[in-house]
C-alpha positions in Angstrom: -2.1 17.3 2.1 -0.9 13.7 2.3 2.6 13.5 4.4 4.3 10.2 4.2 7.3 10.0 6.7 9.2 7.0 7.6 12.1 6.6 10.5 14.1 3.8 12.2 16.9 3.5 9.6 20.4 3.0 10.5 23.6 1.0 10.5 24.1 -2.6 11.4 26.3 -5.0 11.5 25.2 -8.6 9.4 22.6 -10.5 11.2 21.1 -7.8 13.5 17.6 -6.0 13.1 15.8 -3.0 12.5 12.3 -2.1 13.0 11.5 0.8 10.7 7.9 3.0 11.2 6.0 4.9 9.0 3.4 7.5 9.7 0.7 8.6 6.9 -1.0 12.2 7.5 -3.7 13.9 6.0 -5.3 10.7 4.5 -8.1 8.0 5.5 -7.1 4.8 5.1 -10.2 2.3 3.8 -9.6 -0.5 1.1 -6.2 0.4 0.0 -2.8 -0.7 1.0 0.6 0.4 2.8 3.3 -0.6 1.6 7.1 -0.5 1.9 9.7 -0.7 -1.1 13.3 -1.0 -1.2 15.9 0.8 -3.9 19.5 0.1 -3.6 22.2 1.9 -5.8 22.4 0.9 -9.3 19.5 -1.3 -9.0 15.3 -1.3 -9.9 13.0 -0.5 -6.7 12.0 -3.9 -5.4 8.7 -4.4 -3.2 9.3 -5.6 0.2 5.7 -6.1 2.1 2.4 -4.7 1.8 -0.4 -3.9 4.6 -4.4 -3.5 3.7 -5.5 -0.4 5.7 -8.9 -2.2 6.6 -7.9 -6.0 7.6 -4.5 -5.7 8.3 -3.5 -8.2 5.5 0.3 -8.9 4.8 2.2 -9.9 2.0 5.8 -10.2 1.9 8.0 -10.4 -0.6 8.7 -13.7 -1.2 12.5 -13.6 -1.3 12.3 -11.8 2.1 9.5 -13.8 4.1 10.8 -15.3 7.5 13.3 -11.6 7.9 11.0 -9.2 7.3 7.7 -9.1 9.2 5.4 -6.0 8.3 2.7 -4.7 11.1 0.0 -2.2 11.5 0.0 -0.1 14.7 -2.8 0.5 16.7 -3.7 3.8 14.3 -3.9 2.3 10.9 -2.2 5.1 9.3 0.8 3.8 11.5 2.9 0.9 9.8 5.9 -1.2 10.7 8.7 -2.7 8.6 10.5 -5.2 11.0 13.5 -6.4 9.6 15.3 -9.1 11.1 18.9 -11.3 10.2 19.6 -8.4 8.2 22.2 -8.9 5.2 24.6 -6.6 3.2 22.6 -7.2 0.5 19.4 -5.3 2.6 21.6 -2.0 2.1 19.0 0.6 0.2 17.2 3.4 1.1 13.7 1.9 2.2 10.4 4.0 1.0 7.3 4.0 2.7 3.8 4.4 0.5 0.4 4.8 0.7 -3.2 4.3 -1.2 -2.0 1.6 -3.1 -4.3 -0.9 -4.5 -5.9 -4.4 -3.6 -5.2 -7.3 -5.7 -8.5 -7.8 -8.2 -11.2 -9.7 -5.8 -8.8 -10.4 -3.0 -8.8 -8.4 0.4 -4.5 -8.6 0.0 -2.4 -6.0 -1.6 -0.8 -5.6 -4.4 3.2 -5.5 -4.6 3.3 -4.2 -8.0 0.6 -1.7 -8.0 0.5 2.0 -8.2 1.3 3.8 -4.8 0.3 7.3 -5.0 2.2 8.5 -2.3 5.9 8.3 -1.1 7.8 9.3 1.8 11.5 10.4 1.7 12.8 7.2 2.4 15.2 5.9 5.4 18.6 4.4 4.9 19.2 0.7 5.5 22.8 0.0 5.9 24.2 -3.5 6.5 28.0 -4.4 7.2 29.6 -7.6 6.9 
């Protein structure tokens, strides 16, 4: 059974950091993706950075490149979310997921993709 669980969520004040960590169980990564997603209240789930299980290829959202820095650890099923001069704006629950997909003939992932499966989430909480 595939267990997604993320951690490192909290409360800070406008321009501090977070790193946030996610842990994927009871699946082998090979040419698929990690990714981490972002939902705040009232508002669509946005994609926030991707990681390919095999390379280590990044993407980041492109509204959120130079804050938000996404990492594999040294187990692949192991991923990182470091978020830096966070804003109020950042507030949202932040959801880890895995086995998503590549982009078509590329070895990056895909931000829009399917993700078959989520973690619980980890508040992000951002005061001015």
């Amino acid at each position: 059974q595939v267990q997604v669980e993320e951690s490192g969520g909290g409360s800070v004040q406008s321009g501090g950091s977070l790193t946030l960590s996610c842990v994927v169980s009871g699946y082998t990564a090979r040419d698929n993706c990690i990714g981490w997603f972002r939902q705040a209240p009232g508002k669509e789930r946005e994609a926030v950075a991707a990681i390919s299980a095999r390379g280590g290829r990044t993407r980041v959202a492109e509204s959120m490149k130079g804050r938000f820095t996404i990492s594999q650890g040294n187990a692949k099923n192991t991923v990182y979310l470091q978020l830096n001069s966070l804003e109020p704006e950042d507030t949202a629950m932040y959801y880890c997921a895995a086995d998503g997909p590549l982009l078509r003939d590329s070895s990056f992932c895909s931000l829009k993709g399917q993700y078959n499966y989520w973690g619980q989430g980890t508040q992000v909480t951002v005061s001015s």
